[in-house]
GUMARVO-374254 format. One record per residue: residue in one letter; x, y, z of N, C-alpha, C in turn. Coordinates in nm, 3 decimals. Layout:
REC  code      n_u      n_v      n_w     ca_u     ca_v     ca_w      c_u      c_v      c_w
REC     A        X        Y        Z        X        Y        Z        X        Y        Z
...
end
This chain:
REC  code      n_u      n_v      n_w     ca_u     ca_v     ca_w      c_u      c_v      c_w
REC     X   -0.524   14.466   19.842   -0.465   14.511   19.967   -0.574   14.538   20.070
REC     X   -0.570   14.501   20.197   -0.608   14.541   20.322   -0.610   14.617   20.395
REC     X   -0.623   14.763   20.448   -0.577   14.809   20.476   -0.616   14.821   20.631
REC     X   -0.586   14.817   20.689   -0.614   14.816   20.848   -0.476   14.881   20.958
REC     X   -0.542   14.861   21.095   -0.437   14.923   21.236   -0.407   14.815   21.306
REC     X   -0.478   14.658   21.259   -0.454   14.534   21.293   -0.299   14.529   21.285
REC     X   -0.219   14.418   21.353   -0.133   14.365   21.350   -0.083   14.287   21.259
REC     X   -0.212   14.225   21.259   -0.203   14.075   21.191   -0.356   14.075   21.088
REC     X   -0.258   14.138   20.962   -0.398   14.123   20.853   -0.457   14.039   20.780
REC     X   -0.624   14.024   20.806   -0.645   13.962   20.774   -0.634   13.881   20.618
REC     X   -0.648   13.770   20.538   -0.635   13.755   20.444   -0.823   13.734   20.343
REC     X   -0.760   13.765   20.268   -0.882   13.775   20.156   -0.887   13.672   20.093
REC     X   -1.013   13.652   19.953   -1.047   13.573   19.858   -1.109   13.612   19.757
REC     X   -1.022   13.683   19.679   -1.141   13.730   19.574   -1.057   13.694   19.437
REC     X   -1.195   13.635   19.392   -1.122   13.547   19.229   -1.197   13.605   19.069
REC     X   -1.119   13.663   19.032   -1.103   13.709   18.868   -1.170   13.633   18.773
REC     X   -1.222   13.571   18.687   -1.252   13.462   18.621   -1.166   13.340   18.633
REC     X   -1.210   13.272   18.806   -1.154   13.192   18.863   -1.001   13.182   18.877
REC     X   -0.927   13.330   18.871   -0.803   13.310   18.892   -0.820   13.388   19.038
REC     X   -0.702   13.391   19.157   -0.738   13.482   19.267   -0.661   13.536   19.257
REC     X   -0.720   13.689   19.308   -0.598   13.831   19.304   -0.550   13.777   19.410
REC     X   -0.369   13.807   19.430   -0.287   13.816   19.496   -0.284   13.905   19.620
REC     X   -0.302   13.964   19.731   -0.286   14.020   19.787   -0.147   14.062   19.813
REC     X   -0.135   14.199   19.872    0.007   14.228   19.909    0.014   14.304   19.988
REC     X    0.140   14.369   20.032    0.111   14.442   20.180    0.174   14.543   20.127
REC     X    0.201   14.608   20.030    0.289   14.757   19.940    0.260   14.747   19.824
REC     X    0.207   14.866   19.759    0.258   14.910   19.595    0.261   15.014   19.571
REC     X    0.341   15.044   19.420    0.331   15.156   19.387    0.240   15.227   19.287
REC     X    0.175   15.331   19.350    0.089   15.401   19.256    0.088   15.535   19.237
REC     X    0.100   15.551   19.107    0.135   15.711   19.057    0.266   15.728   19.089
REC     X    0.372   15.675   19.106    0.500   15.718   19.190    0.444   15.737   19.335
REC     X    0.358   15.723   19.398    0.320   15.691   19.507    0.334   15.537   19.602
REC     X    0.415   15.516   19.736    0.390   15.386   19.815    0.295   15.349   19.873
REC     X    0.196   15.283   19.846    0.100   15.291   19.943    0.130   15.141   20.021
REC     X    0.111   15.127   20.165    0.118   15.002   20.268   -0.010   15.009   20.310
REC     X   -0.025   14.882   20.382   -0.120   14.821   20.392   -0.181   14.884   20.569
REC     X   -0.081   14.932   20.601   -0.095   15.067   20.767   -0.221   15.171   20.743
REC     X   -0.158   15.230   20.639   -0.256   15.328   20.566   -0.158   15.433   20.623
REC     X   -0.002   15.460   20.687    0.070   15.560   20.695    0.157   15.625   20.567
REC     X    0.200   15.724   20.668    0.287   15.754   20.512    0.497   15.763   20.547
REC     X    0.482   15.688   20.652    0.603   15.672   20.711    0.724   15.631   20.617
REC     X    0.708   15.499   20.558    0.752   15.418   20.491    0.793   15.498   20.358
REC     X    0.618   15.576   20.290    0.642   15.648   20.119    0.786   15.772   20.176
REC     X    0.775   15.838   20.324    0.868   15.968   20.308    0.986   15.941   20.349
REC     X    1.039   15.818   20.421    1.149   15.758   20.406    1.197   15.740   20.259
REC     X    1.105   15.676   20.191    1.188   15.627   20.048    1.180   15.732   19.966
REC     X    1.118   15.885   19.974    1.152   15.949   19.937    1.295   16.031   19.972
REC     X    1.315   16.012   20.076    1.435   16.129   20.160    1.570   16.032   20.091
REC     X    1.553   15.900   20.072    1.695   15.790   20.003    1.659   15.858   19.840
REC     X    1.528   15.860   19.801    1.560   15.890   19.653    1.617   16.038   19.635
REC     X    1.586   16.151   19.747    1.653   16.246   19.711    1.797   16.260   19.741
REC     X    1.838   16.178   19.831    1.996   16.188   19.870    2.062   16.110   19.746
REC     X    2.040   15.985   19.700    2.089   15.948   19.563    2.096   16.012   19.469
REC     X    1.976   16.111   19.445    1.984   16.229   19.349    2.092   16.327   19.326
REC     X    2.098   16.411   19.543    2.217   16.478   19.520    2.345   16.388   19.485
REC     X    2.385   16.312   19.607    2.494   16.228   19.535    2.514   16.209   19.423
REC     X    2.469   16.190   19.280    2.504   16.181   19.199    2.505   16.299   19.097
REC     X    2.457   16.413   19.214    2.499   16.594   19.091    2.594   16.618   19.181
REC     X    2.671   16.562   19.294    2.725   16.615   19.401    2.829   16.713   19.358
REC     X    2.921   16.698   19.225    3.004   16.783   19.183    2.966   16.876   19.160
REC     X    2.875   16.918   19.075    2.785   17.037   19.081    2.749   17.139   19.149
REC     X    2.709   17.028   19.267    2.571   17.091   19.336    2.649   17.127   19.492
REC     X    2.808   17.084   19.499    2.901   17.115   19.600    3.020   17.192   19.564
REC     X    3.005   17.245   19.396    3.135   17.349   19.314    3.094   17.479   19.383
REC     X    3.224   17.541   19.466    3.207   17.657   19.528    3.211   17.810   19.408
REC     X    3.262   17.731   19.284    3.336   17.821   19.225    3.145   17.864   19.153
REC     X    3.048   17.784   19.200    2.895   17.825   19.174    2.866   17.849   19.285
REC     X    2.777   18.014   19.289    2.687   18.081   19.366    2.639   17.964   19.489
REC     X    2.633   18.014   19.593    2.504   17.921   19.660    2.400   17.930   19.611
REC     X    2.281   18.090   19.620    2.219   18.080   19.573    2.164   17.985   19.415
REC     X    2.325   17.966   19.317    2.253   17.906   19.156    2.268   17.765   19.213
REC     X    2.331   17.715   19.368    2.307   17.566   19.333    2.192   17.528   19.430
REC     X    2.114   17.608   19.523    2.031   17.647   19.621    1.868   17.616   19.463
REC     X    1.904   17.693   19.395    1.837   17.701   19.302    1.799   17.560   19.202
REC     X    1.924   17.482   19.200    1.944   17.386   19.100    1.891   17.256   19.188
REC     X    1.921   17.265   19.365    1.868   17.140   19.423    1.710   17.118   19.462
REC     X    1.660   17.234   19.484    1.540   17.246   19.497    1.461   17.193   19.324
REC     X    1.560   17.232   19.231    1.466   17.209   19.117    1.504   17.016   19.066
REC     X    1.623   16.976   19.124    1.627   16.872   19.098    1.564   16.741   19.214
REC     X    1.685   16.819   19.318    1.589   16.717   19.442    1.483   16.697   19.534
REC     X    1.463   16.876   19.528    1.320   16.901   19.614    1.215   16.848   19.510
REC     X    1.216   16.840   19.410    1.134   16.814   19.298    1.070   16.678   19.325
REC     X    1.212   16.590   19.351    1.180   16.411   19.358    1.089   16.423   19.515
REC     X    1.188   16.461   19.563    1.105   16.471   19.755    0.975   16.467   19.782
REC     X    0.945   16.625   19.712    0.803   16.670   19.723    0.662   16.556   19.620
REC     X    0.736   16.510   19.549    0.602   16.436   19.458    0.512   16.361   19.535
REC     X    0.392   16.401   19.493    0.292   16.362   19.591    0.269   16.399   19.736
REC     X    0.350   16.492   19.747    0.349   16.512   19.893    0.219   16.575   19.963
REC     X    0.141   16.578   19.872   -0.027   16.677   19.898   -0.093   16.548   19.983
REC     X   -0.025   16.393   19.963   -0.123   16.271   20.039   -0.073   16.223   20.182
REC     X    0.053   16.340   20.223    0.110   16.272   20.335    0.045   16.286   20.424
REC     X    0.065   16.215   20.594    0.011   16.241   20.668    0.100   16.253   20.728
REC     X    0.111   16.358   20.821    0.264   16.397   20.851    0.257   16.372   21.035
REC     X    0.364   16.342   21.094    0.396   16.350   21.248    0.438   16.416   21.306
REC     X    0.550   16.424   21.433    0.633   16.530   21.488    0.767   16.446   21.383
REC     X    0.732   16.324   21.421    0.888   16.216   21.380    0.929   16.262   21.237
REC     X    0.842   16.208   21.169    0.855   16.283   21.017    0.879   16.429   20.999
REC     X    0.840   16.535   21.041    0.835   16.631   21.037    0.991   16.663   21.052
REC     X    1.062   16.639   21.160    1.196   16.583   21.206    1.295   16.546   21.130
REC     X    1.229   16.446   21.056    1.278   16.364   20.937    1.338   16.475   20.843
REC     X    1.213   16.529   20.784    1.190   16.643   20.705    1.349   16.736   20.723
REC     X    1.323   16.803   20.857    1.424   16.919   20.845    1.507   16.857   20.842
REC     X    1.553   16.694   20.893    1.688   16.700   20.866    1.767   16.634   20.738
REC     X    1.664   16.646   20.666    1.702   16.601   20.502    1.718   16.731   20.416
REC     X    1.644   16.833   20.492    1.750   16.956   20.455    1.875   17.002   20.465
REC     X    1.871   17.002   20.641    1.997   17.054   20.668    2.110   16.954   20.631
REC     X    2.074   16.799   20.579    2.191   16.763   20.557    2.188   16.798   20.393
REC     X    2.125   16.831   20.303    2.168   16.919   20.178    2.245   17.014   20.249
REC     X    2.215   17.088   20.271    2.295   17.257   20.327    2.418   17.211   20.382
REC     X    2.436   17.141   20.479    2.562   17.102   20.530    2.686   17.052   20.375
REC     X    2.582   16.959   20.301    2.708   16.867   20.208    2.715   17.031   20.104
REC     X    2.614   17.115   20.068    2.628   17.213   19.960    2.754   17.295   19.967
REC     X    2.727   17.344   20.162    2.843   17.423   20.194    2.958   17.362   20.246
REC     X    2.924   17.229   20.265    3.096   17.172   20.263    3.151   17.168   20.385
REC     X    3.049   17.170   20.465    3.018   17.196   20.613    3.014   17.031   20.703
REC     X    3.135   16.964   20.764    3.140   16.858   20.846    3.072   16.803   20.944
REC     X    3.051   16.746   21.008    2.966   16.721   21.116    3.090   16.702   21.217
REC     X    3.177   16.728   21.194    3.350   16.705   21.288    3.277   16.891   21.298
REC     X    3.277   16.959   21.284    3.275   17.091   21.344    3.180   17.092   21.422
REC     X    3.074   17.014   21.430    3.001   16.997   21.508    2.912   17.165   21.523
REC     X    2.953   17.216   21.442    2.851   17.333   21.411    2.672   17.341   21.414
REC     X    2.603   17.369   21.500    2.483   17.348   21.469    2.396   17.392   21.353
REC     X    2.239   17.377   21.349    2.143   17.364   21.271    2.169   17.546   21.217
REC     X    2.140   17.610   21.321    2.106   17.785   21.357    2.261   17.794   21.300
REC     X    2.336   17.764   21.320    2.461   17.825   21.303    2.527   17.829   21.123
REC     X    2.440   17.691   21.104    2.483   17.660   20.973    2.397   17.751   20.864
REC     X    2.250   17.750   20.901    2.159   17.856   20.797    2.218   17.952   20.834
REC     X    2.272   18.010   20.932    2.339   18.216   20.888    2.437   18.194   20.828
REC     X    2.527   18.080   20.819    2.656   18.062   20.746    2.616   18.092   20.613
REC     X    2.467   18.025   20.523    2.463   18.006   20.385    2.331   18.127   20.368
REC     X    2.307   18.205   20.514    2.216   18.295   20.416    2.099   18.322   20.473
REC     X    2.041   18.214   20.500    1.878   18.161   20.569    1.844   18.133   20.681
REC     X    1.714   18.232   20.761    1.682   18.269   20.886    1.592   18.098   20.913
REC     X    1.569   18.027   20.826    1.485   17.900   20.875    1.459   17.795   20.756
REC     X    1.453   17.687   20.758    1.428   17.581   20.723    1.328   17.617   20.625
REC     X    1.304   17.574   20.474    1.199   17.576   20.398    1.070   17.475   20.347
REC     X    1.196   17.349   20.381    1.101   17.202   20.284    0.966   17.169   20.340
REC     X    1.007   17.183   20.481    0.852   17.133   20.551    0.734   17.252   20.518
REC     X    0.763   17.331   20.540    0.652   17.462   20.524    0.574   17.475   20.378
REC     X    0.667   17.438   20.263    0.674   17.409   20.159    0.567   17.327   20.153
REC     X    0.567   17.157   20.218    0.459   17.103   20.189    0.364   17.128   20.286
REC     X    0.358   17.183   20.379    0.260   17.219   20.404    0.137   17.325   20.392
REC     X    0.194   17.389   20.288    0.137   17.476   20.176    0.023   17.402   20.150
REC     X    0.014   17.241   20.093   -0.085   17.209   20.077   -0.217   17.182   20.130
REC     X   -0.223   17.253   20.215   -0.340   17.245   20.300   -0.461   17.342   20.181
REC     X   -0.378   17.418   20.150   -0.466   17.562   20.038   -0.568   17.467   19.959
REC     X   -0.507   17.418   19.927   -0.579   17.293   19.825   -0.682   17.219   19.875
REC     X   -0.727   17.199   19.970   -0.838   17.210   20.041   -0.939   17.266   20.028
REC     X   -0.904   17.413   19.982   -1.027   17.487   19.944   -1.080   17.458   19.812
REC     X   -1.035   17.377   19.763   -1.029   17.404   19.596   -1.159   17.277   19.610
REC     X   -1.106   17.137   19.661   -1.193   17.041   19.719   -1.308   17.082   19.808
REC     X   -1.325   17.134   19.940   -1.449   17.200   20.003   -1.534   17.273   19.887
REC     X   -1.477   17.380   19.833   -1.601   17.475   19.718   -1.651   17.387   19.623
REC     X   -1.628   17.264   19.604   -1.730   17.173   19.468   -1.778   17.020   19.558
REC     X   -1.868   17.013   19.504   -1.919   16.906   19.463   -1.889   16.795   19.405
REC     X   -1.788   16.721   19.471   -1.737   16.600   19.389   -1.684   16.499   19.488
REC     X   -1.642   16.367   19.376   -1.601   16.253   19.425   -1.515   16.299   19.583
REC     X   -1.382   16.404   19.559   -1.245   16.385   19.631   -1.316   16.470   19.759
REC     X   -1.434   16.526   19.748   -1.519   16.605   19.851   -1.591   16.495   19.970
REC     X   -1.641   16.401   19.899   -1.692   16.302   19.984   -1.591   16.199   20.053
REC     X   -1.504   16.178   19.949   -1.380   16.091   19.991   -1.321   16.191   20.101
REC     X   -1.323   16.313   20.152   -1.247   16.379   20.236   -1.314   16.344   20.354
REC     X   -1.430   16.396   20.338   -1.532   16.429   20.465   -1.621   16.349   20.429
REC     X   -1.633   16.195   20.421   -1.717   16.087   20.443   -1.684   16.049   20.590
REC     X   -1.784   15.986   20.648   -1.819   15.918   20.759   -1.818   15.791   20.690
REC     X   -1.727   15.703   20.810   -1.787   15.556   20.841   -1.875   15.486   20.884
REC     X   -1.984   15.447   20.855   -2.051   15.419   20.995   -1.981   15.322   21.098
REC     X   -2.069   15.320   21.212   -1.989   15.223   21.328   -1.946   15.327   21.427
REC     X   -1.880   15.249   21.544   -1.775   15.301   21.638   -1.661   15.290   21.586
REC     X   -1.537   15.367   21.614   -1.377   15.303   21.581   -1.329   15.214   21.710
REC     X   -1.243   15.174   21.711   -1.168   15.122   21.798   -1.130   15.144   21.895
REC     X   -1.085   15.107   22.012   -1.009   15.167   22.151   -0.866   15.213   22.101
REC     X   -0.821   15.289   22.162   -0.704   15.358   22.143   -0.699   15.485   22.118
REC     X   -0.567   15.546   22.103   -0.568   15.667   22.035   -0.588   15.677   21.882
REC     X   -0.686   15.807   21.879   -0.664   15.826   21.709   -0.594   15.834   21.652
REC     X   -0.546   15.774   21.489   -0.445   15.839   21.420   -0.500   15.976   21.379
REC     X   -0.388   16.037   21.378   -0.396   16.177   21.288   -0.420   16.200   21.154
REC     X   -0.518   16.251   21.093   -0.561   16.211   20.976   -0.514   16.327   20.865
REC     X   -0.541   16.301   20.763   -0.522   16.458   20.715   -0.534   16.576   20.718
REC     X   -0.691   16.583   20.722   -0.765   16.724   20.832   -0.705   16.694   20.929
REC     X   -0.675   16.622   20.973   -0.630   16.680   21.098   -0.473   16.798   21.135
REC     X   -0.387   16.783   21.055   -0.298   16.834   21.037   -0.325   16.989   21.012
REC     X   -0.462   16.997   20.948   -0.487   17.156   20.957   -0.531   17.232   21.090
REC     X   -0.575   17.127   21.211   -0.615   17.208   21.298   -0.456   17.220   21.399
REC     X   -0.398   17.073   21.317   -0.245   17.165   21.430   -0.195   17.271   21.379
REC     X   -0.189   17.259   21.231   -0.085   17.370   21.149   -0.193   17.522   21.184
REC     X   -0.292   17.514   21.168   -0.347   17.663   21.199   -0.397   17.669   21.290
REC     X   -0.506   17.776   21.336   -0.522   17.774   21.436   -0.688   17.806   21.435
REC     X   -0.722   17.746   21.324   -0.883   17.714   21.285   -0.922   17.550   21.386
REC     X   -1.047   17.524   21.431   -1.045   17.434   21.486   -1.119   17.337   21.348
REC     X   -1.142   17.204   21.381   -1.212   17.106   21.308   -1.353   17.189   21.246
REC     X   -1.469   17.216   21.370   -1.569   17.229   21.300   -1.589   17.383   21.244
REC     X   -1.494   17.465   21.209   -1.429   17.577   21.190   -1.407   17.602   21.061
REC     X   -1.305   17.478   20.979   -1.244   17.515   20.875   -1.313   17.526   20.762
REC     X   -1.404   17.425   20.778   -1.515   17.380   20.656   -1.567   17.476   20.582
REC     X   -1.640   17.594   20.708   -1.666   17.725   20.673   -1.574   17.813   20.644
REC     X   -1.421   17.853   20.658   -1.347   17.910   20.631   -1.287   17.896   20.487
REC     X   -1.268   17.786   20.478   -1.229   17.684   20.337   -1.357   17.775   20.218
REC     X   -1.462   17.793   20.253   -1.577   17.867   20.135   -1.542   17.960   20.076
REC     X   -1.452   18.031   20.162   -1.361   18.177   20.118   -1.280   18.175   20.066
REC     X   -1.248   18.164   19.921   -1.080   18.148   19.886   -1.008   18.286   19.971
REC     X   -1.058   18.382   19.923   -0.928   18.497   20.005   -0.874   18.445   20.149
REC     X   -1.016   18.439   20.209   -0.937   18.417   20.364   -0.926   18.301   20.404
REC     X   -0.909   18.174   20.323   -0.878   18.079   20.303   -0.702   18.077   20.321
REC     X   -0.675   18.165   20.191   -0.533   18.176   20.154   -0.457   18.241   20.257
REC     X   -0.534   18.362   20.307   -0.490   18.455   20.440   -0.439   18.351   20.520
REC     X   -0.562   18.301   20.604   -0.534   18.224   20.701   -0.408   18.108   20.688
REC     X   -0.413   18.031   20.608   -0.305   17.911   20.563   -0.187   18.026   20.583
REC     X   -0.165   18.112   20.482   -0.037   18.211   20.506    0.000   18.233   20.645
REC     X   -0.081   18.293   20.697   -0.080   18.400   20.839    0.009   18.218   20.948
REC     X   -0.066   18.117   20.906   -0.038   17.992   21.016    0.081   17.973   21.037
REC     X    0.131   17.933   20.863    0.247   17.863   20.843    0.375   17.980   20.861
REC     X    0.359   18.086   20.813    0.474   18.242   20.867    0.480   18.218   21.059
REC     X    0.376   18.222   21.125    0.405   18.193   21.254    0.455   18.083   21.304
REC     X    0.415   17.980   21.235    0.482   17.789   21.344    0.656   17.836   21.271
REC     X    0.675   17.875   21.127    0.802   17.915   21.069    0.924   18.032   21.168
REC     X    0.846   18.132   21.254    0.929   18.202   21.309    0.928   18.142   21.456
REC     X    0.816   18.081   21.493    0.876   18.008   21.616    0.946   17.893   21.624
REC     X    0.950   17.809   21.489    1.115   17.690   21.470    1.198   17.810   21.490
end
């Protein structure tokens, strides 16, 4: 695979004991999608279809009133947030996705409580109906930023693979948003900031906490 911001990728030649690898533009690894973009658009789409097939098929269950919200609140997170979230520590996340995100919640919550889109009831209206002052899934993965620190404090391969340089110039255009990068939107540490903050597990953990409780009460 190729991975590039090209349009039009280029093709390769590389031969095995004179057989040539195939190139391709998708696979799967670890239960992971990887494309040939280098986004993660495509992997959190086909996650949000594998978790709606999931509920759909506990839907009796997981929509029986004559069970707690809370025990089926309990049962979807452990069945479908489960599929959702896998791998979710490699995403690179957007506003669009992010978007995506809440509304693969609220449409759990809507089908749990049995709640139409003919009522035309909103987002706010529907979490006080079942309980809950805000949205959880996204915040959830974005927890993984913590994990960061674990990578910054050693010495290893996934350390250099983070914070390696390319050499060269990049390209004209706008940057994509990279992974670090998502920590300087989600908190309010800047780029050349975190590196040193990240050394601290305590206020490592503080800070990640303190971020994600605030962007959470201003949704």
């Amino acid at each position: 695979m190729v991975i590039s911001r090209e349009k039009v990728i280029p093709l390769i030649d590389i031969k095995i004991d004179g057989e040539r690898v195939e190139q391709v533009a998708n696979f799967t690894y670890l239960g992971h999608w990887i494309t040939e973009d280098g986004r993660s658009d495509q992997e959190v789409k086909r996650k949000i279809g594998m978790a709606k097939n999931t509920f759909s098929r506990m839907s009796k269950l997981l929509t029986n009133r004559r069970i707690s919200f809370a025990t089926r609140s309990r049962l979807t997170k452990c069945y479908v947030w489960s599929i959702f979230l896998y791998a979710c520590e490699t995403w690179t996340l957007n506003a669009s996705l992010e978007r995506n995100i809440e509304a693969l919640e609220m449409w759990l919550y809507r089908r749990m409580a049995r709640i139409s889109w003919k009522e035309k009831k909103k987002n706010k209206e529907v979490l006080e109906e079942i309980g809950l002052k805000h949205t959880e899934l996204l915040k959830t993965i974005k927890t993984r930023l913590a994990y960061y620190g674990h990578i910054r404090r050693h010495q290893s391969l996934q350390k250099s693979i983070m914070e390696g340089k390319i050499n060269g110039k990049r390209q004209r255009g706008r940057k994509r948003k990279s992974w670090l990068g998502n920590i300087e939107e989600t908190t309010t540490i800047r780029i050349n900031e975190y590196c040193e903050v990240a050394l601290n597990r305590e206020e490592w953990r503080r800070t990640i906490a303190s971020n994600l409780w605030q962007e959470t009460e201003q949704r």
